[in-house]
SEGUVEX-298416 format. One line per 10 residues: for each residue x, y, z of C-alpha. Coordinates in pm, 1 decimal. Layout:
N
X,Y,Z | ...
This chain:
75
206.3,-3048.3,-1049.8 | -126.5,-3162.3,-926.5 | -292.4,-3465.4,-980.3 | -645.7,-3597.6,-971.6 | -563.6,-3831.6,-701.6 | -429.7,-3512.5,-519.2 | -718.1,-3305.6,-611.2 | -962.6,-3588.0,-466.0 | -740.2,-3624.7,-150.1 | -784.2,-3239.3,-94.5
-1149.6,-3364.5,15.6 | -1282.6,-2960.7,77.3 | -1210.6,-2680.7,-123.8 | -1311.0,-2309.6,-248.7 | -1371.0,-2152.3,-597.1 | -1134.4,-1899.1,-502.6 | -938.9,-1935.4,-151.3 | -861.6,-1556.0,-138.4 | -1231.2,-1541.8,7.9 | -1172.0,-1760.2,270.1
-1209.9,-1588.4,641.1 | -825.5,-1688.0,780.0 | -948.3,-2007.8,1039.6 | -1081.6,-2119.6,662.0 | -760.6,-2018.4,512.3 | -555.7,-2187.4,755.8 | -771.4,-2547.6,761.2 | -735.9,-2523.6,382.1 | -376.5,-2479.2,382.2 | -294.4,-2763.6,632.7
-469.2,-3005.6,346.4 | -173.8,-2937.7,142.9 | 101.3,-3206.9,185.3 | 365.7,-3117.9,-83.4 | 497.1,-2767.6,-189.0 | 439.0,-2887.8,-591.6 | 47.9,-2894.5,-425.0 | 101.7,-2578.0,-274.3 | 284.2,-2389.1,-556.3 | -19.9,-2478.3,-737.1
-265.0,-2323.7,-513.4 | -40.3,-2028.7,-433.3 | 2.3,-1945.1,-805.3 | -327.4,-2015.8,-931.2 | -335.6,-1698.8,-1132.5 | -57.4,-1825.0,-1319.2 | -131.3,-2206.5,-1320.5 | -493.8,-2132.9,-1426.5 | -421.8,-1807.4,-1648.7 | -627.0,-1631.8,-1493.2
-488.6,-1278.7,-1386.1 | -825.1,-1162.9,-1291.9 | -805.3,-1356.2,-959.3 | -759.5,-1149.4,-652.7 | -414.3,-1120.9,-570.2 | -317.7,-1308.0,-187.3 | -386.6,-1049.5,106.5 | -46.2,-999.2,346.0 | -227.9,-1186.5,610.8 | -273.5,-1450.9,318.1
122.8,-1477.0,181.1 | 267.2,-1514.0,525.3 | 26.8,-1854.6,602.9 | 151.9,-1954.2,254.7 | 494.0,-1925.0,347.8 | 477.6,-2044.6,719.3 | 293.0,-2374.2,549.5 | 583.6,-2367.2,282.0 | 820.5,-2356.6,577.6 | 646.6,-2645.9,805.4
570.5,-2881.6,484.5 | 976.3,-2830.6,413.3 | 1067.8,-2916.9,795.6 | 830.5,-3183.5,886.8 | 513.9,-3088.5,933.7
């Protein structure tokens, strides 16, 4: 779960990160120290109920995971 202390530590953010061009993507994703922080970003549309959100592009998922991956292993 998020917190506000996370939430002001994540110092630049997006209304909705599915706009993002992918360098954007990318910087935004490396902001993300914890998978609980980035399980909440990745399932916003569940986390904020809102369904009408764009769903991740492929390009999109696989950063999610590969952050997922480097957050689990050190980085």
């Amino acid at each position: 779960m998020i917190h506000e202390a996370d939430l002001k530590r994540l110092a630049w953010k997006e209304p909705d990160y599915s706009t993002l061009n992918e360098k954007d993507f990318i910087r935004v994703l490396k902001d993300f120290k914890t998978i609980s922080e980035l399980e909440g970003m990745a399932n916003r549309r569940k986390w904020l109920n809102k369904r009408d959100l764009p769903l991740w592009s492929k390009w999109q998922a696989q950063a999610i995971l590969t952050r997922k991956w480097e957050i689990e292993n050190g980085g």
